[in-house]
C-alpha positions as a printed Julia matrix, in Angstrom:
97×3 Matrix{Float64}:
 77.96  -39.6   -41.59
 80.14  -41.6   -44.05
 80.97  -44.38  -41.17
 78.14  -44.3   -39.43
 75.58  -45.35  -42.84
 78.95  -48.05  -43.5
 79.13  -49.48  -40.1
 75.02  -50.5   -40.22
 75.76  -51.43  -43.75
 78.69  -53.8   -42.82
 76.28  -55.16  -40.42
 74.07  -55.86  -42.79
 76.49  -57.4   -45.06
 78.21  -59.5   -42.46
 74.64  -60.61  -41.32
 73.23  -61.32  -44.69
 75.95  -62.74  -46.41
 76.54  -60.62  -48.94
 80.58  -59.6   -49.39
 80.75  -56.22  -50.64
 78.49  -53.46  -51.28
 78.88  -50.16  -53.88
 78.03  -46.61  -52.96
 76.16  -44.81  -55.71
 76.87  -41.67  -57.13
 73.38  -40.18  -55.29
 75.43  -41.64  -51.79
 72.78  -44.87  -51.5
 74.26  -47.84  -51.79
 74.15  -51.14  -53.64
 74.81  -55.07  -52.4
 77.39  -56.36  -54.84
 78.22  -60.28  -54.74
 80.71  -61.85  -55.18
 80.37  -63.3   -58.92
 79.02  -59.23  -59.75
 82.38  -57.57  -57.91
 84.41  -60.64  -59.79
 82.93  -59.38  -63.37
 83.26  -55.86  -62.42
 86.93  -56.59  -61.87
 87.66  -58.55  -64.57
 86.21  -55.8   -66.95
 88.47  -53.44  -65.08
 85.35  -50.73  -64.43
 86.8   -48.19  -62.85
 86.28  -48.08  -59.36
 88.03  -47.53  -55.61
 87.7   -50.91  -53.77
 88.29  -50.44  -49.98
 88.7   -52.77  -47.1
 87.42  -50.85  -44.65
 89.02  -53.74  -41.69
 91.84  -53.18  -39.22
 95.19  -52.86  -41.17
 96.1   -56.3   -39.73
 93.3   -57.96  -41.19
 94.25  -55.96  -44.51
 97.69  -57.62  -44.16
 96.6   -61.07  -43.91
 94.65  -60.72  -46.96
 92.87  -58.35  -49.57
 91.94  -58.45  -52.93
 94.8   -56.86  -54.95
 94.22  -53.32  -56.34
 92.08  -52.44  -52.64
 92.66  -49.73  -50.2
 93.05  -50.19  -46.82
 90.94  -47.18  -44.91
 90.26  -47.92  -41.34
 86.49  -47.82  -40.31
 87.85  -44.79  -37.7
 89.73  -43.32  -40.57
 86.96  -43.58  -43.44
 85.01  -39.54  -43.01
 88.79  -37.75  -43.28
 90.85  -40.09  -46.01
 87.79  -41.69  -48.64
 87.8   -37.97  -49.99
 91.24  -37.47  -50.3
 91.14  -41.61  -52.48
 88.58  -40.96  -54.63
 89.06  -39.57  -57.66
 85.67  -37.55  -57.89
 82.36  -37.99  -56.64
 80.49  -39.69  -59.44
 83.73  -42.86  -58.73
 82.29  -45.82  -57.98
 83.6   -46.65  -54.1
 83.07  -50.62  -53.34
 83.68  -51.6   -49.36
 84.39  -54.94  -48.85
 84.71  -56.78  -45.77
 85.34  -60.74  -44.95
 82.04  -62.09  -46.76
 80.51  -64.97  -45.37
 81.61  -67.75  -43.61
C-alpha cells in the first residue's frame, strides 16, 4: 500500500515539479519545496528523509542525513527506519529539471 500511494505520488512530483513531499501522521501526504524542506532542515525538525531512487542514483548524490530505501524495498524496511508513527517521513526524489 505504502509504494503503491508513493509511486503515483512520485509521479506527481516528478510531473509537477515539486522535489519532495511529507507523509502525515494520519498517512496523507504533503508537497514540500524546496525552500520549505531547506528551512525544515536547517531548524533540524526531526524527521526521516528518504531517497526512495535506485542505490546508484543514491550514490551519485543525496542530501546528507537521507536514507536510501529502494522503491521495491519501501513496505518491509520504512517501519523498521522510523522511529514511531507520528515521525515525520519526507521522500525525495530528483526535483525538477
Amino acid at each position: 500500500m505504502i509504494r503503491k500511494t508513493l509511486f503515483f505520488t512520485l509521479l506527481f512530483v516528478l510531473v509537477y515539479g515539486a522535489s519532495a513531499f511529507a507523509l502525515t501522521q494520519q498517512g496523507g501526504l504533503t508537497i514540500v519545496s524546496t525552500p520549505e524542506l531547506k528551512t525544515m532542515l536547517d531548524k533540524k525538525e526531526p524527521l526521516l528523509l528518504v531517497n526512495p531512487l535506485a542505490p546508484l542514483n543514491y550514490g551519485v548524490a543525496h542530501i546528507p542525513g537521507s536514507i536510501n530505501i529502494p522503491l521495491s524495498l519501501l513496505d518491509s524496511e520504512l517501519p523498521k527506519k522510523a522511529s514511531s508513527k507520528e515521525q515525520k517521513v519526507v521522500f525525495y526524489c530528483l526535483g525538477p529539471k
